[in-house]
N, CA, C and O atoms as a GROMACS GRO file, in nm:
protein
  268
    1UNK      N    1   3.681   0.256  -1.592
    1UNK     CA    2   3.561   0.338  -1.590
    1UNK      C    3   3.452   0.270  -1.673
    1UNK      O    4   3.489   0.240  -1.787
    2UNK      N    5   3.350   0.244  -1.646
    2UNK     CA    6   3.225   0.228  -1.676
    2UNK      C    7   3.180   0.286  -1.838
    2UNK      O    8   3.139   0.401  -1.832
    3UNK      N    9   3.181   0.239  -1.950
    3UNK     CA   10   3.129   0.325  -2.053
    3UNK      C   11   2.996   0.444  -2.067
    3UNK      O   12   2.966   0.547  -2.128
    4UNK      N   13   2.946   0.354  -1.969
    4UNK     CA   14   2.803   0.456  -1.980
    4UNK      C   15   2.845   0.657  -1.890
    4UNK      O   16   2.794   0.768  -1.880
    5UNK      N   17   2.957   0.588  -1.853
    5UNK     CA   18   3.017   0.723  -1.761
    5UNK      C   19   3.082   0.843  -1.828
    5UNK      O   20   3.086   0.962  -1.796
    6UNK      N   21   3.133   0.774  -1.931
    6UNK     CA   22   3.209   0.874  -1.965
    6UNK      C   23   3.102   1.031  -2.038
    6UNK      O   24   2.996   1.051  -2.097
    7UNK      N   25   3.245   1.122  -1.970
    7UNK     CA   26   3.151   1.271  -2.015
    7UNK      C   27   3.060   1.315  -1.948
    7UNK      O   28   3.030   1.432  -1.971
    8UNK      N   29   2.984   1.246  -1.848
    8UNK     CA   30   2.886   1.299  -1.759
    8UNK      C   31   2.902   1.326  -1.618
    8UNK      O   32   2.971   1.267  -1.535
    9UNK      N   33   2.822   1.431  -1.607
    9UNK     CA   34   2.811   1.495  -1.438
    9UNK      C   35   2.751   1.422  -1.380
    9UNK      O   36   2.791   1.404  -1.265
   10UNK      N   37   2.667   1.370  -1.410
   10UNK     CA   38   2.543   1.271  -1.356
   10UNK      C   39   2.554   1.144  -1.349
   10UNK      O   40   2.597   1.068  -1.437
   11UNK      N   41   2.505   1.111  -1.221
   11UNK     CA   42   2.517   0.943  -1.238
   11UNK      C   43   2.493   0.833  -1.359
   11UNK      O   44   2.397   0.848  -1.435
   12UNK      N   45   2.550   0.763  -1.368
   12UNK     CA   46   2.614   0.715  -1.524
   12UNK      C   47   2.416   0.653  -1.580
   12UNK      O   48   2.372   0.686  -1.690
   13UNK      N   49   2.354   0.589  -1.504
   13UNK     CA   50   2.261   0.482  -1.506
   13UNK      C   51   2.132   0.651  -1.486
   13UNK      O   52   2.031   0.652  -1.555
   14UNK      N   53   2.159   0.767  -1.393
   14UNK     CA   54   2.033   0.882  -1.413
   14UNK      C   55   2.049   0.970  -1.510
   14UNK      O   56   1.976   1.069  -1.502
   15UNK      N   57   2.136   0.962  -1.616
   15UNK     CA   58   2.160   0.976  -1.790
   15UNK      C   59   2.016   0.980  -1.871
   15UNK      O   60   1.951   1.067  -1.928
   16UNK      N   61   2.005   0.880  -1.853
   16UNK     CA   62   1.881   0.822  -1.930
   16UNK      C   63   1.710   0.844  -1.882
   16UNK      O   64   1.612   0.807  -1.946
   17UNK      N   65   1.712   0.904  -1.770
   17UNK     CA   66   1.589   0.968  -1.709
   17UNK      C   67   1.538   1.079  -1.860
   17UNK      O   68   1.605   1.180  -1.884
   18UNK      N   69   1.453   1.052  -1.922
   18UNK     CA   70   1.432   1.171  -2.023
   18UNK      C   71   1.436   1.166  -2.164
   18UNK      O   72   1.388   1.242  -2.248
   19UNK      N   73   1.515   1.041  -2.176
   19UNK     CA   74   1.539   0.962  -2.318
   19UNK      C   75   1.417   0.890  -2.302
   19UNK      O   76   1.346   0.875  -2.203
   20UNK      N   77   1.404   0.837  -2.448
   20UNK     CA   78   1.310   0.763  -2.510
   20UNK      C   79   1.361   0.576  -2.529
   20UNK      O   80   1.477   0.543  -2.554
   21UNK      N   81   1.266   0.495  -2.513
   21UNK     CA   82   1.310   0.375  -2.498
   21UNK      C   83   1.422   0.333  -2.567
   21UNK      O   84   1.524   0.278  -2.523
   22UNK      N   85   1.382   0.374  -2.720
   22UNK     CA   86   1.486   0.312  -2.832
   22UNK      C   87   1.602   0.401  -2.781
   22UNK      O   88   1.698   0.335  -2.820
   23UNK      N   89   1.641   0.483  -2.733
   23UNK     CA   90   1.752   0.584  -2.688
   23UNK      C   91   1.805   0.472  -2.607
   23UNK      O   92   1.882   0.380  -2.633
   24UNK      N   93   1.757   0.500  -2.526
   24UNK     CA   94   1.842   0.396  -2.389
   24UNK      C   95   1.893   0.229  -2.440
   24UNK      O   96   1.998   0.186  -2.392
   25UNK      N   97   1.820   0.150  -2.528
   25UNK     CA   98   1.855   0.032  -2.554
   25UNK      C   99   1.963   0.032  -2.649
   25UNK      O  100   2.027  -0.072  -2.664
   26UNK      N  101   1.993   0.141  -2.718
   26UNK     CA  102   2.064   0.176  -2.818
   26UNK      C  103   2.200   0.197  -2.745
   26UNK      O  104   2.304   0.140  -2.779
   27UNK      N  105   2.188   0.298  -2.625
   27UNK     CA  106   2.295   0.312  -2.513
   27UNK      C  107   2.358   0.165  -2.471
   27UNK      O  108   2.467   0.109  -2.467
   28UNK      N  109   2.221   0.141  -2.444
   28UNK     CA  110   2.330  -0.020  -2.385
   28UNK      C  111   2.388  -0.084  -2.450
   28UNK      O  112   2.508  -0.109  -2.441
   29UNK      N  113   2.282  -0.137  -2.560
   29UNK     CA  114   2.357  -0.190  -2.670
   29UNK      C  115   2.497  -0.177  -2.712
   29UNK      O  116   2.573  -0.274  -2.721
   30UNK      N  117   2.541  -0.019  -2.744
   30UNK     CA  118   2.672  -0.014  -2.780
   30UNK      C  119   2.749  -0.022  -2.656
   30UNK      O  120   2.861  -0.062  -2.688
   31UNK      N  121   2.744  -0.007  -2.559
   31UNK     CA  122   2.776  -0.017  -2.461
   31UNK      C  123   2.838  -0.185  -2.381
   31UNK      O  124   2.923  -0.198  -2.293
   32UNK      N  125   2.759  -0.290  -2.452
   32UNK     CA  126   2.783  -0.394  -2.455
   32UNK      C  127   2.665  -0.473  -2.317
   32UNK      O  128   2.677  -0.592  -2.288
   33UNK      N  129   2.567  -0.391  -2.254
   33UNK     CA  130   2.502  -0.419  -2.202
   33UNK      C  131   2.410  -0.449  -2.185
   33UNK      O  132   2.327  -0.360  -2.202
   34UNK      N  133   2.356  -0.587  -2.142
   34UNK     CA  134   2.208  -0.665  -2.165
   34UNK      C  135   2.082  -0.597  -2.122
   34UNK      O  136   2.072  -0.532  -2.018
   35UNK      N  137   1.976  -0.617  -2.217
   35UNK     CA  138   1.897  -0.576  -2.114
   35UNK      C  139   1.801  -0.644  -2.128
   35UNK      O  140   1.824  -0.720  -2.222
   36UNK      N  141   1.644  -0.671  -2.061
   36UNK     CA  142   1.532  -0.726  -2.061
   36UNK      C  143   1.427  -0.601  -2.079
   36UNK      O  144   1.424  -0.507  -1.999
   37UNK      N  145   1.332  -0.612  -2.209
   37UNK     CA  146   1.260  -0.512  -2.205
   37UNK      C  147   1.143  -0.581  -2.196
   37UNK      O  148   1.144  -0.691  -2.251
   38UNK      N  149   1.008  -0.534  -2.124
   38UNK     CA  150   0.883  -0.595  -2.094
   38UNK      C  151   0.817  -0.488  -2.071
   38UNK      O  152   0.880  -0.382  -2.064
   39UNK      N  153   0.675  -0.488  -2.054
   39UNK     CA  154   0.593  -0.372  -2.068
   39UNK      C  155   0.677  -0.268  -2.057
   39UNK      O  156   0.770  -0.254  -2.136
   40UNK      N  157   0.646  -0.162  -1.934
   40UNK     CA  158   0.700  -0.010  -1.931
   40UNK      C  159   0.822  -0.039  -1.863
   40UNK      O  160   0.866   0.040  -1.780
   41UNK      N  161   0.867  -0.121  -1.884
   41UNK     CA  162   1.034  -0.108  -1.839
   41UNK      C  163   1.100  -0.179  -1.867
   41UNK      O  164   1.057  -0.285  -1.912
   42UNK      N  165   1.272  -0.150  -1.853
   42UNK     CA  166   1.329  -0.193  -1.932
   42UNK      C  167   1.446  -0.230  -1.808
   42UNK      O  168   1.507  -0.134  -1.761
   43UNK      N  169   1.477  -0.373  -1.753
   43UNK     CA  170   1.603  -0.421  -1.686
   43UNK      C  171   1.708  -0.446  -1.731
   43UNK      O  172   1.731  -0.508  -1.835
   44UNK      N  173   1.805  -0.384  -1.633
   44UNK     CA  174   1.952  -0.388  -1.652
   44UNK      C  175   1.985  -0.505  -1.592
   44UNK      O  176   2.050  -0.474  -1.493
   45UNK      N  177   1.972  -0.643  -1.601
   45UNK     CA  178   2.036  -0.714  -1.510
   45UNK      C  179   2.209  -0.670  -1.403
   45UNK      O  180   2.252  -0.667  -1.288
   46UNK      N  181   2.237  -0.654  -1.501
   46UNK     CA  182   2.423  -0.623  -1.470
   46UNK      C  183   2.491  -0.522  -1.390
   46UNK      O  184   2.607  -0.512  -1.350
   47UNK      N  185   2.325  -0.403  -1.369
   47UNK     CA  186   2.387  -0.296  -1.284
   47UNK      C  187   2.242  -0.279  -1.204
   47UNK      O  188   2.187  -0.170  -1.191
   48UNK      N  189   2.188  -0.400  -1.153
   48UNK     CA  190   2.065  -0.409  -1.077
   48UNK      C  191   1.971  -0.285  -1.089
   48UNK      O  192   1.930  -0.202  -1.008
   49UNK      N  193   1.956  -0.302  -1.208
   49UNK     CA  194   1.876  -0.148  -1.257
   49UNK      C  195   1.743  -0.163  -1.289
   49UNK      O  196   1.740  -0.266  -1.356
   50UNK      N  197   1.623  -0.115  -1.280
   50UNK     CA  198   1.496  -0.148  -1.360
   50UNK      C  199   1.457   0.035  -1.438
   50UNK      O  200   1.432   0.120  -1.352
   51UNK      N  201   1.456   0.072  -1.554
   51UNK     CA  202   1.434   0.202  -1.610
   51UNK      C  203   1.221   0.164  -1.647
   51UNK      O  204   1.158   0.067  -1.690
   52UNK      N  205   1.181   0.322  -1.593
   52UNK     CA  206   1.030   0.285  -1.594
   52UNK      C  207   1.013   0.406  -1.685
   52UNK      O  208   1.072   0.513  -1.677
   53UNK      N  209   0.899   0.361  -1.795
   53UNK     CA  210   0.894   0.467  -1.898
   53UNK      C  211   0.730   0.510  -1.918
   53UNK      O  212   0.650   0.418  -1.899
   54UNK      N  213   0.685   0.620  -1.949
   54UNK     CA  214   0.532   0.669  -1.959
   54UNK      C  215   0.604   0.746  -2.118
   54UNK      O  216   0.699   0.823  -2.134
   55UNK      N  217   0.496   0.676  -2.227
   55UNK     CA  218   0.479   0.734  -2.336
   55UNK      C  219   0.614   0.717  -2.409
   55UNK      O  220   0.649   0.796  -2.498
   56UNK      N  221   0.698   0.602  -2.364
   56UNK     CA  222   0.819   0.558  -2.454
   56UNK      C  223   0.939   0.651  -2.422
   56UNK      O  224   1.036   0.676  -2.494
   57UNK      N  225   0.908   0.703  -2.286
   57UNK     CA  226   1.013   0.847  -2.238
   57UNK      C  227   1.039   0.767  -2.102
   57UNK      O  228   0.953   0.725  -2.024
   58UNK      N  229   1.176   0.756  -2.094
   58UNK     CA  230   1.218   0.679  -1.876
   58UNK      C  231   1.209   0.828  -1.818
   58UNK      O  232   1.267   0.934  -1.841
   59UNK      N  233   1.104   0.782  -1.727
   59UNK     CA  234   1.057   0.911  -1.631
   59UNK      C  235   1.155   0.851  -1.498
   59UNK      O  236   1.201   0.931  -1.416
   60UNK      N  237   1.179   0.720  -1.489
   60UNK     CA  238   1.231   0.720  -1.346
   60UNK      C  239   1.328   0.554  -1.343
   60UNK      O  240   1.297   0.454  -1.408
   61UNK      N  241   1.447   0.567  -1.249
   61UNK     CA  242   1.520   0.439  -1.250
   61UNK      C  243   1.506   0.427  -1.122
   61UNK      O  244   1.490   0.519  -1.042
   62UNK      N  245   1.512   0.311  -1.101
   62UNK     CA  246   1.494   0.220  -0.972
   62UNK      C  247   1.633   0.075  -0.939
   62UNK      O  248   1.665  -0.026  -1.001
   63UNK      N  249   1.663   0.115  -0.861
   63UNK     CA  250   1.771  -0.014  -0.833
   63UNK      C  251   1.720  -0.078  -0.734
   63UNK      O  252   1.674  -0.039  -0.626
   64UNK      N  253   1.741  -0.257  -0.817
   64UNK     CA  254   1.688  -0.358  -0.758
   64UNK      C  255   1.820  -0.441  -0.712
   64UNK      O  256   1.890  -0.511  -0.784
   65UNK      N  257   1.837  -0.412  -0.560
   65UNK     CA  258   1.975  -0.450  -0.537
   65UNK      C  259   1.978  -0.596  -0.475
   65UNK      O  260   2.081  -0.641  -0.423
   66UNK      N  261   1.844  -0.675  -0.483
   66UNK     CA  262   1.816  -0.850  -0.481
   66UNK      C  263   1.829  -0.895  -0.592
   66UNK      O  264   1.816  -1.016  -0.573
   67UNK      N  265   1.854  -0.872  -0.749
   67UNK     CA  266   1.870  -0.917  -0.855
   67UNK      C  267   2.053  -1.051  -0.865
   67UNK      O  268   2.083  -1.106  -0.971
   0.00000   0.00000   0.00000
């Protein structure tokens, strides 16, 4: 199982819809997962993910499944 999974109803990666940047990098982080942060978003390489944030809050995830 996926760490980011455990305990949730919700898809493991739409968790984080609602958190705040440092929230989510903190997630990955312990989690053991890379990420690339650049302007308003923040890529998951590893689970073809891009998280898009307004005001330091991820309003929305997007999977980039050409990565």
């Amino acid at each position: 199982m996926h760490p980011l999974s455990v305990s949730s109803a919700l898809p493991p990666i739409a968790r984080f819809v609602g958190m705040t940047r440092q929230h989510c990098q903190q997630q990955l982080h312990g989690a053991l997962i890379d990420s690339v942060d650049f302007g308003h978003w923040l890529l998951i390489p590893s689970l073809k993910t891009l998280l898009v944030f307004r005001h330091q809050h991820c309003v929305a995830v997007d999977r980039c499944p050409t990565l």
